[in-house]
C-alpha positions in Angstrom: -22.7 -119.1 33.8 -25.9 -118.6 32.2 -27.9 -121.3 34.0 -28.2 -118.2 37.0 -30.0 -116.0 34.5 -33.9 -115.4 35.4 -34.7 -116.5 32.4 -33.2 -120.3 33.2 -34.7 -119.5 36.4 -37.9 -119.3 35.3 -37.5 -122.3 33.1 -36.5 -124.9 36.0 -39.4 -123.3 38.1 -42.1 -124.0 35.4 -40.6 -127.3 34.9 -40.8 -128.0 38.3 -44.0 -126.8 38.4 -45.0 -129.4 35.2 -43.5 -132.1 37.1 -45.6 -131.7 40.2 -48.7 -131.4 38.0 -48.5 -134.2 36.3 -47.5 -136.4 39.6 -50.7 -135.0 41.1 -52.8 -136.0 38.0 -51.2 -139.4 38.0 -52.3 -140.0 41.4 -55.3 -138.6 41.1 -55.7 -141.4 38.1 -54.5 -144.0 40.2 -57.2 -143.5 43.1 -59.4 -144.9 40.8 -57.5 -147.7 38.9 -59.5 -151.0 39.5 -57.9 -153.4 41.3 -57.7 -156.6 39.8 -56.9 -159.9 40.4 -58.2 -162.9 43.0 -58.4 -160.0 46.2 -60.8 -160.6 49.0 -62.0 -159.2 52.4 -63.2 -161.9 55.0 -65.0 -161.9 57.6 -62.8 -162.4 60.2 -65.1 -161.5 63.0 -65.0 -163.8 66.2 -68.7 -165.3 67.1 -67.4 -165.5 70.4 -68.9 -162.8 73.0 -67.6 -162.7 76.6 -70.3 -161.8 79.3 -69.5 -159.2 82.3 -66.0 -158.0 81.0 -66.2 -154.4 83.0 -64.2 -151.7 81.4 -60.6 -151.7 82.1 -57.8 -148.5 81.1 -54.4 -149.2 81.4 -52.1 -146.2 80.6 -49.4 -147.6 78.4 -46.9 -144.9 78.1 -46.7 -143.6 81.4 -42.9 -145.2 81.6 -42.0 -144.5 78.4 -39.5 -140.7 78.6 -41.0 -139.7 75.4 -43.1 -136.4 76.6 -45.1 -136.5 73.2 -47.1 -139.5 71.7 -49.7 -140.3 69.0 -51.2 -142.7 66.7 -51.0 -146.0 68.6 -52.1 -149.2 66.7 -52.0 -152.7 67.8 -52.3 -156.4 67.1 -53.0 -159.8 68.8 -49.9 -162.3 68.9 -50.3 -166.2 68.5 -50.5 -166.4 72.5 -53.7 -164.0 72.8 -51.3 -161.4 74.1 -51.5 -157.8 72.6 -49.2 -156.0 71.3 -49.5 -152.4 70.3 -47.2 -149.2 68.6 -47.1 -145.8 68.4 -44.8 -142.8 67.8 -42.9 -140.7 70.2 -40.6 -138.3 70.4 -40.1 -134.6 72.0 -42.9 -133.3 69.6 -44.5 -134.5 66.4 -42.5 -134.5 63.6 -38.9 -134.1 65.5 -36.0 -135.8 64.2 -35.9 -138.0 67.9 -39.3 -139.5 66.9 -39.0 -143.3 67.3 -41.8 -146.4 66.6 -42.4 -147.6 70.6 -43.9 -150.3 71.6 -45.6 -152.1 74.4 -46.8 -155.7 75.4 -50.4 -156.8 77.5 -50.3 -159.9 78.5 -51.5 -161.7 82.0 -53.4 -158.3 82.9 -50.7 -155.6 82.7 -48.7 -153.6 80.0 -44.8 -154.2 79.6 -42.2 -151.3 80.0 -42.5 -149.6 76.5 -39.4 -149.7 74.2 -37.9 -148.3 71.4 -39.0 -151.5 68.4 -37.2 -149.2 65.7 -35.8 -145.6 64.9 -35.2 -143.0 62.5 -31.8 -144.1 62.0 -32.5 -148.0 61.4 -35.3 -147.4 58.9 -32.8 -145.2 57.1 -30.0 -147.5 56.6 -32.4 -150.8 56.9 -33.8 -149.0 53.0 -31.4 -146.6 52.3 -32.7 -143.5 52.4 -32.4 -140.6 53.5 -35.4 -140.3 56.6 -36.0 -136.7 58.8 -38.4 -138.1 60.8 -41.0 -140.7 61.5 -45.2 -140.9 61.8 -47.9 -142.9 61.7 -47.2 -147.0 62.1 -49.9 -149.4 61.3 -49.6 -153.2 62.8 -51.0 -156.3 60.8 -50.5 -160.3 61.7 -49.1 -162.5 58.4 -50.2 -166.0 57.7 -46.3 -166.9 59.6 -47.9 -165.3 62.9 -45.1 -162.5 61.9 -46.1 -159.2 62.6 -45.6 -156.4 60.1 -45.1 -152.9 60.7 -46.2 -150.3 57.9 -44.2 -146.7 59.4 -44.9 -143.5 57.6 -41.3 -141.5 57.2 -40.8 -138.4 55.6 -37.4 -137.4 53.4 -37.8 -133.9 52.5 -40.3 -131.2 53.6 -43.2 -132.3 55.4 -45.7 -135.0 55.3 -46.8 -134.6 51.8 -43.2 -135.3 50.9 -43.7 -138.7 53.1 -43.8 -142.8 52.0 -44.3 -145.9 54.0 -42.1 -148.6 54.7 -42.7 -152.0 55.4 -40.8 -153.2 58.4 -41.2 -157.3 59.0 -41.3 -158.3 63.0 -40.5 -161.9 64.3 -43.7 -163.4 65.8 -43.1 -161.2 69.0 -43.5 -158.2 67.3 -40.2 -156.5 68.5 -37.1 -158.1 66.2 -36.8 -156.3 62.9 -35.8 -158.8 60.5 -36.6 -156.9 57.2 -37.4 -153.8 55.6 -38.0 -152.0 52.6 -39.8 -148.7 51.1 -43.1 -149.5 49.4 -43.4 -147.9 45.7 -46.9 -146.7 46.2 -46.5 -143.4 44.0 -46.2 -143.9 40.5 -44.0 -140.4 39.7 -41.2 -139.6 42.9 -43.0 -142.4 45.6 -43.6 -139.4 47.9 -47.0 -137.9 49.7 -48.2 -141.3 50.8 -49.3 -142.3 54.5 -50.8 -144.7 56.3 -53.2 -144.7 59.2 -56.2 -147.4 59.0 -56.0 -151.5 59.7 -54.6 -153.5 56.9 -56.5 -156.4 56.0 -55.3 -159.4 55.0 -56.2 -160.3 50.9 -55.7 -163.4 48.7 -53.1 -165.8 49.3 -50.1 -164.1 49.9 -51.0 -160.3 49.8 -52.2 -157.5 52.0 -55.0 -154.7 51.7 -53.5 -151.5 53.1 -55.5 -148.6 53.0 -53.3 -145.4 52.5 -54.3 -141.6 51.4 -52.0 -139.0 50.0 -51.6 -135.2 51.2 -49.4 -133.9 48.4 -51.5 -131.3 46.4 -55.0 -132.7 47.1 -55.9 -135.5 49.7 -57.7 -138.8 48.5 -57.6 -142.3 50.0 -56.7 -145.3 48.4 -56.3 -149.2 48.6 -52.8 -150.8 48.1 -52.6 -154.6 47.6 -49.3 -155.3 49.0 -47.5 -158.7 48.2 -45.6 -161.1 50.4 -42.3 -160.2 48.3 -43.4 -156.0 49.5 -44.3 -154.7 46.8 -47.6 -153.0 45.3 -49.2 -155.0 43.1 -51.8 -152.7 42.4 -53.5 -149.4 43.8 -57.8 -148.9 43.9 -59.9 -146.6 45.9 -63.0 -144.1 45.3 -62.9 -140.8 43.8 -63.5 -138.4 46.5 -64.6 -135.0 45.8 -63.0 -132.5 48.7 -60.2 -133.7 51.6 -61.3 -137.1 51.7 -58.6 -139.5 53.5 -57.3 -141.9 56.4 -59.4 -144.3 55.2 -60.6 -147.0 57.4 -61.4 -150.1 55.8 -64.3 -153.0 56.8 -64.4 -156.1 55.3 -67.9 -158.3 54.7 -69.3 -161.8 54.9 -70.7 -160.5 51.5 -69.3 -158.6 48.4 -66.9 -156.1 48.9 -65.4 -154.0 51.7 -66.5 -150.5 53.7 -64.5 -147.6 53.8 -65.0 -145.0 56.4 -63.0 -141.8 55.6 -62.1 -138.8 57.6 -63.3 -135.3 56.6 -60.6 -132.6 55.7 -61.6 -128.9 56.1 -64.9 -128.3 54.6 -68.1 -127.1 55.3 -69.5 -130.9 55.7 -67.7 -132.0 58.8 -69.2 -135.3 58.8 -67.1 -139.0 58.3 -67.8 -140.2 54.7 -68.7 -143.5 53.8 -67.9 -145.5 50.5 -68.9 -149.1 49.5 -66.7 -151.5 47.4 -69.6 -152.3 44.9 -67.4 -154.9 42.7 -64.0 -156.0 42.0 -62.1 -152.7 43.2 -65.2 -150.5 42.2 -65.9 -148.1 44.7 -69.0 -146.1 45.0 -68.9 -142.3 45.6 -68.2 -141.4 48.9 -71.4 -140.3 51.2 -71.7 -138.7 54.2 -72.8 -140.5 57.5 -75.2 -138.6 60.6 -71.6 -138.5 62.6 -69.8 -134.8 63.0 -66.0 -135.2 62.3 -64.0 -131.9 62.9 -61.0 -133.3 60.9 -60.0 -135.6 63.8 -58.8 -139.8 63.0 -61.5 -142.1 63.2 -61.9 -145.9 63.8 -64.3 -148.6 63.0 -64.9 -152.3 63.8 -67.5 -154.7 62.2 -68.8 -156.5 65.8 -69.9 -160.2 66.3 -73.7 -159.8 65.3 -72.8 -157.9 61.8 -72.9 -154.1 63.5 -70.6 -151.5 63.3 -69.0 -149.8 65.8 -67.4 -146.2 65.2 -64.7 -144.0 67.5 -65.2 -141.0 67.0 -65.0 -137.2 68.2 -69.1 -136.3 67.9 -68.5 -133.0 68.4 -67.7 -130.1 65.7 -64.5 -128.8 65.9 -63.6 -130.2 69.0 -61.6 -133.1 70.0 -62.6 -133.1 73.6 -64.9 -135.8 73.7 -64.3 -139.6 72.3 -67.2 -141.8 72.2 -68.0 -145.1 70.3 -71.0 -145.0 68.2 -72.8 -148.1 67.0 -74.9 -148.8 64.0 -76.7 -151.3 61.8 -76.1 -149.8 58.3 -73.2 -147.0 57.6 -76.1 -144.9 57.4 -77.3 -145.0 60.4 -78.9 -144.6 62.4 -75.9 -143.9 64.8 -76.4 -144.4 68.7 -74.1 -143.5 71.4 -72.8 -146.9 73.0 -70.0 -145.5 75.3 -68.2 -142.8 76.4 -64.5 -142.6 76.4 -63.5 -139.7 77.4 -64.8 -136.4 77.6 -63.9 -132.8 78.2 -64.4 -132.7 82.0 -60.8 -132.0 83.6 -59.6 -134.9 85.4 -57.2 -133.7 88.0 -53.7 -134.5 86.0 -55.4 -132.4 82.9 -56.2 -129.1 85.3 -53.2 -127.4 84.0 -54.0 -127.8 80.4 -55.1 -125.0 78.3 -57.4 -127.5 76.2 -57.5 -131.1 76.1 -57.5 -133.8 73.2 -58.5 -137.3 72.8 -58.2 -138.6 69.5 -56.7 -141.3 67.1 -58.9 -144.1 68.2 -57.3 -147.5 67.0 -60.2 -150.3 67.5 -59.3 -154.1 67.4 -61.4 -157.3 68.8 -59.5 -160.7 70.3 -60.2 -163.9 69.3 -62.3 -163.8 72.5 -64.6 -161.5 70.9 -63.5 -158.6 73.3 -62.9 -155.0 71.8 -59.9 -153.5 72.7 -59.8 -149.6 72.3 -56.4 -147.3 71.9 -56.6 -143.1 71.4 -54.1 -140.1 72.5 -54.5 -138.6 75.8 -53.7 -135.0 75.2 -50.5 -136.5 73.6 -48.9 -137.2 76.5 -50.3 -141.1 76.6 -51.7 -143.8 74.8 -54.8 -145.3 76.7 -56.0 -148.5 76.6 -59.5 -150.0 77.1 -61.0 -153.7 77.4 -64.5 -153.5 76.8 -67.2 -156.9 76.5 -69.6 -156.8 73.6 -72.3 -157.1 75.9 -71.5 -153.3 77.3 -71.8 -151.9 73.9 -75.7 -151.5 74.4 -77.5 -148.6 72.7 -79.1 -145.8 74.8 -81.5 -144.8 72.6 -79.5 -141.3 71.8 -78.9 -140.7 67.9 -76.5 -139.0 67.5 -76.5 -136.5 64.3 
C-alpha cells in the first residue's frame, strides 16, 4: 500500500501540478496561433435606417418561475421575428440552471420556455455536466439557429467547455449536439459570451476566452461538421477576455475585450491587422469595472458600445457611440441607471449589465441586459435616436 505514503503523495501532486502548467502554457500558445485558411468577416450591416422608431422595453422573463437570470443573447429568424436565450435557474451556477428562451414577434414576447437543460446536454454529448452558463445564438446559411452553451463538469467555470447545440429554423427543436474541442490538453476552462460571426463557406467565427489559470480571449473557427478547425486571438497582457468581435467592409475584424481586475479599468481594443494577426490590445476612453460589454458596427460605418461608464459600478447602462475605437466616445442613450424605480426600492444595490446588441434587417437595434438578475429587458431603438449629445465620455 505504498501509493498512500507522502512521498507518492507528493509525487501525484507535482505531477498534477506539471500537467496544469503545461495546459496553461499550451493555451497561452494557442491564443496566438494564426489562423489560416480562406476566413472572412463581412459586412453584414443593413443600409436600411427606420425613421421615428420610439424606444420600446418589453420585460421578457417576467413569466418565466426562474427567480435568477443572466446573459441573454438573441437572433433574428427567417420571418423577421426575434428570438432570444438566456440562463435561469434559482441562482447562478445551480444544478436547476436551464437555457430559456423567448419569441418577439407581431409586437409582444412569447411565454418563455425551457429550449434545453442540464440533463439533455449531458446525455445529448455524454458527459458528465453540473451546471450550465452563458449561451450565445448565431443564424446558419440553412436559417438553422445554433446555440453555443457554456457547461461546467468539475469545479467551477474554469473547469467549463462549450457545446454546440443545432436548433431547427424556430430556434426551439434541438436536433444535434456535441462538445466543441477548443482546449488542446483536457478541453476544459473555455467560455463563450460574444456574437459569433459567420466565416468562409461552411464555418463559424466564435469568439471564446479562457478563465483557467490566466484569462485571454480567443477566436475559434468552427466548421459545419462542429469542430475547431483552428484557434487565433491577440496576446493580452493582464485579464483580458469576453471578447466581442466586429467585422469590416475592409481587412480584418475588431475586438472589443472586457477588463479583468486591474488598475486600468477601461474596455481594450485590438485590431485583426492580417490573416489571424492581431495587434496588441489597447485601451479605449470607456471605464469598465469588470462588467460584460457589447458592441455593434451601425449603418453609416460607427460603432456603438453598451456599456457600464462608471468605475466599479454596474448601476448605470448606457450606449456609447463612436467613429474610431479610439474615440472619441459620446453618450447616445441611457438605459438604465441607478435611480430606484419603485419595484427596485427593496434592493440593497442594483445591477444592469450583460448588454447583448443585435440590428434587424430593418436596420433597427435591438438591445438585451440583466435587470438586477431578476429579468432580461428588451429595447427597440431607431438609428435615428442614436444621436450624440456632445458629452465624451472618458
Amino acid at each position: 500500500m505504498s501509493e498512500g505514503t507522502p512521498a507518492n503523495r507528493m509525487r501525484r501532486l507535482a505531477l498534477g501540478l506539471v500537467c496544469v502548467t503545461a495546459w496553461a502554457l499550451a493555451m497561452r500558445e494557442s491564443a496566438s496561433r494564426r489562423v489560416p485558411g480562406e476566413s472572412r468577416v463581412p459586412a453584414a450591416v443593413p443600409t436600411v435606417v427606420l425613421s421615428g422608431i420610439d424606444p420600446v422595453m418589453s420585460r421578457i422573463s417576467i413569466a418565466s418561475p426562474a427567480p435568477s437570470v443572466h446573459s441573454a443573447t438573441a437572433v433574428e429568424l427567417a420571418d423577421g421575428s426575434v428570438r432570444a436565450y438566456w440562463f435561469g435557474g434559482s441562482r447562478e451556477g445551480a444544478g436547476d440552471v436551464a437555457i430559456w428562451s423567448g419569441l418577439w414577434q407581431g409586437g409582444s414576447w412569447s411565454t418563455p420556455e425551457i429550449v434545453v437543460d442540464r440533463d439533455q446536454v449531458s446525455h445529448g454529448t455524454r458527459r458528465l455536466v453540473r451546471k450550465l452558463g452563458n449561451p450565445v445564438a448565431s443564424v446558419g446559411e440553412d436559417g438553422r439557429v445554433t446555440l453555443f452553451v457554456v457547461s461546467v463538469s468539475i469545479g467551477g467555470w474554469s473547469g467549463s467547455a462549450i457545446n454546440r447545440i443545432v436548433l431547427d429554423r424556430q430556434g426551439h427543436r434541438v436536433s444535434s449536439m456535441n462538445r466543441l474541442v477548443a482546449s488542446p490538453i483536457l478541453n476544459l476552462g473555455t467560455l463563450v459570451r460574444g456574437a459569433a460571426l459567420p466565416g468562409a463557406p461552411g464555418e463559424v467565427l466564435l469568439p471564446a476566452y479562457h478563465e483557467t489559470i490566466k484569462k485571454f480571449p480567443q477566436v475559434l473557427r468552427v466548421g459545419s461538421d462542429g469542430r475547431v478547425w483552428t484557434r487565433g486571438g491577440p496576446m493580452v497582457r493582464g485579464d483580458l477576455f469576453q471578447p466581442w468581435m466586429l467585422g469590416s467592409s475592409g481587412m480584418g475584424g475588431d475586438l472589443f475585450l472586457r477588463r479583468g481586475e486591474g488598475a486600468e479599468e477601461k474596455i481594450h481594443h485590438s485590431h485583426e491587422e492580417g490573416e489571424g494577426e492581431w495587434s496588441e490590445p489597447v485601451p479605449i476612453p470607456v471605464a469598465n469595472p469588470n462588467a460584460g460589454i457589447s458592441a455593434l458596427r451601425l449603418s453609416d460605418g460607427s460603432l456603438l458600445l453598451a456599456a457600464n461608464p462608471d468605475a466599479g459600478s454596474r448601476e448605470n447602462l448606457v450606449l456609447l457611440r463612436a467613429a474610431r475605437p479610439e474615440g472619441p466616445w459620446e453618450r447616445v442613450f441611457v438605459v438604465d441607471t441607478s435611480e430606484r424605480e419603485s419595484d427596485e426600492r427593496e434592493l440593497s444595490r442594483v445591477e444592469y449589465s450583460y448588454p447583448w446588441l443585435m440590428m434587424d434587417r430593418e436596420g433597427v437595434v435591438h438591445l438585451f441586459y440583466t435587470w438586477n438578475r431578476r429579468e432580461i429587458r428588451h429595447w427597440r431603438i431607431g438609428q435615428d435616436r442614436l444621436k450624440g449629445e456632445g458629452r465624451e465620455v472618458r
